[in-house]
N, C-alpha and C positions, 0 to 999 in steps of 0.2 A: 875492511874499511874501518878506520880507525876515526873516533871521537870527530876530531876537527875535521876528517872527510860530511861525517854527518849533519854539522852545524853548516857548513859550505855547501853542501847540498839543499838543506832547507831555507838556506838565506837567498839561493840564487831561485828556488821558488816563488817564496814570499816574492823576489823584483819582478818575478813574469805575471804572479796573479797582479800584484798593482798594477803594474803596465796595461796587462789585458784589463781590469778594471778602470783604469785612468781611458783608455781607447774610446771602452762603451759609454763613459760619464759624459765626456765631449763630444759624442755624437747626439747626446741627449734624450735619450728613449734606448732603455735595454734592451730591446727588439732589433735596434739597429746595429750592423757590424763596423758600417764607417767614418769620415770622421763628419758627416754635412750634418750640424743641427738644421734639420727642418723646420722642427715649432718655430723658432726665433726669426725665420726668414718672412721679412713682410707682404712677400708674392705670395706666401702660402697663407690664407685665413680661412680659418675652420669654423671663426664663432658662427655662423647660421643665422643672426641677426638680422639681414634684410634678405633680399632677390632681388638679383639687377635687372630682369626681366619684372615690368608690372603686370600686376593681374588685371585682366581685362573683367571688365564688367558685363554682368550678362544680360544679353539683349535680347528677350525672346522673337521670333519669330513672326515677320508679318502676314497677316493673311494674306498678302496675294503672293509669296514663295512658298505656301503649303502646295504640297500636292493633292488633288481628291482623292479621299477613300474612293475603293472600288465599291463598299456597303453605301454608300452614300450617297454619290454619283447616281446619276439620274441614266446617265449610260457608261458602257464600261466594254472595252475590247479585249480579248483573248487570242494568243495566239499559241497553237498546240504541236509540236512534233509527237506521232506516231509511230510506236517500235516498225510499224509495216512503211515506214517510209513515204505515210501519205499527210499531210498537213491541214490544222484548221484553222478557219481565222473567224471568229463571231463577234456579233456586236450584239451587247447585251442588253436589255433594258429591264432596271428596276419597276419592281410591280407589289402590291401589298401581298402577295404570296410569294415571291422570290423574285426570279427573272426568267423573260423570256426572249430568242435570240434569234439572230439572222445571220446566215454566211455562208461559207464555201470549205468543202471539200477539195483539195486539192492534192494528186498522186503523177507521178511523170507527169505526162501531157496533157491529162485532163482532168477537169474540173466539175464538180456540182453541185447546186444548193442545197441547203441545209435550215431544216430550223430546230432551234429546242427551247425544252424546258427547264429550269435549274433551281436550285437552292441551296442556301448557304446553312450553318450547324457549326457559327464559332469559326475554326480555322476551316471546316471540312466543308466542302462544297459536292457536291452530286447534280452528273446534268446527265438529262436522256433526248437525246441528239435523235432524229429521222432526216435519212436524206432524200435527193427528192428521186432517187430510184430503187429508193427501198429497204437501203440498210440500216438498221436499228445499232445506235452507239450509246452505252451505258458511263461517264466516264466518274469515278470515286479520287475527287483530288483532296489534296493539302495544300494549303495558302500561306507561306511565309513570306511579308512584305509584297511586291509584286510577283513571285514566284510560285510557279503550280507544278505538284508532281504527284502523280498517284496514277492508279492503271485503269484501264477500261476494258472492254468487251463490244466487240462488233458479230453482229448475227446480219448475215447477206441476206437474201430475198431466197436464194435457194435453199439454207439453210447451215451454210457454213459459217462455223462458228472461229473468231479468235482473239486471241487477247494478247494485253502485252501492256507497257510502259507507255503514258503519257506521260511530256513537260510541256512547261512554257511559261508565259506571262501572261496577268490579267489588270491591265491598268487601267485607270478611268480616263 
């Protein structure tokens, strides 16, 4: 390759780097490959200066759309599934030592009374549940919002012992 092949060569370089740079200067942002200036299009604005959505003002909450605590609440109901597939449902009442409650026992077909004693400890709650033929129920929960889960212990009248997983809810 002779002289003037060389200069012919690098001349027809130089028109592609311009070219290729002329390409990217009219697309307007060297990131972009083609030829749409975006910045300059007036559909697109970036500056951040308002929000077409206004902000609403905050309007606390009245008292009569509060919910009652179940700590508060003068009575308060519980409803429990049983890992042994037997169901509780109490109603509870505040007392200056915790609560004491009333309700049913309830497994397939039958049913039976119940009462108990309870106390709360923060989120933790502990009730010891007699029914009225004789079984002894221990149950150790967790109280997130209206939510209760933690497990218990049942001791039968004859001496059978078992345990397993309580849920449910306890709203006032």
């Amino acid at each position: 390759m002779d002289q003037k092949d060389k200069y012919l060569v690098l001349a027809a370089m130089a028109i592609i780097l311009l070219l290729a740079a002329g390409s990217l200067a009219s697309a307007g942002c060297a990131c972009s490959g083609g030829g749409y200036n975006f910045l300059i299009d007036p559909a697109v604005d970036i500056s951040m200066d308002r929000y077409d959505v206004p902000v609403q003002e905050y309007v606390p909450a009245s008292p009569a759309n509060k919910v009652p605590d179940v700590q508060t609440a003068e009575k308060s109901r519980m409803n429990l599934d049983l890992k042994d597939e037997s169901h509780i449902d109490l109603i509870l009442t505040r007392t200056t030592e915790g609560y004491t409650g009333q309700g049913n026992i309830t497994w397939e077909n039958e049913s039976e009374r119940a009462v108990a004693m309870a106390s709360l400890y923060g989120s933790k709650l502990s009730i010891d549940m007699t029914s009225s033929r004789g079984a002894l129920y221990r149950l150790n929960l967790a109280r997130e919002g209206s939510t209760i889960l933690g497990d218990y212990s049942k001791t039968s009248p004859d001496g059978q012992n078992l345990t397993g997983i309580a849920e449910g809810k306890w709203e006032a």
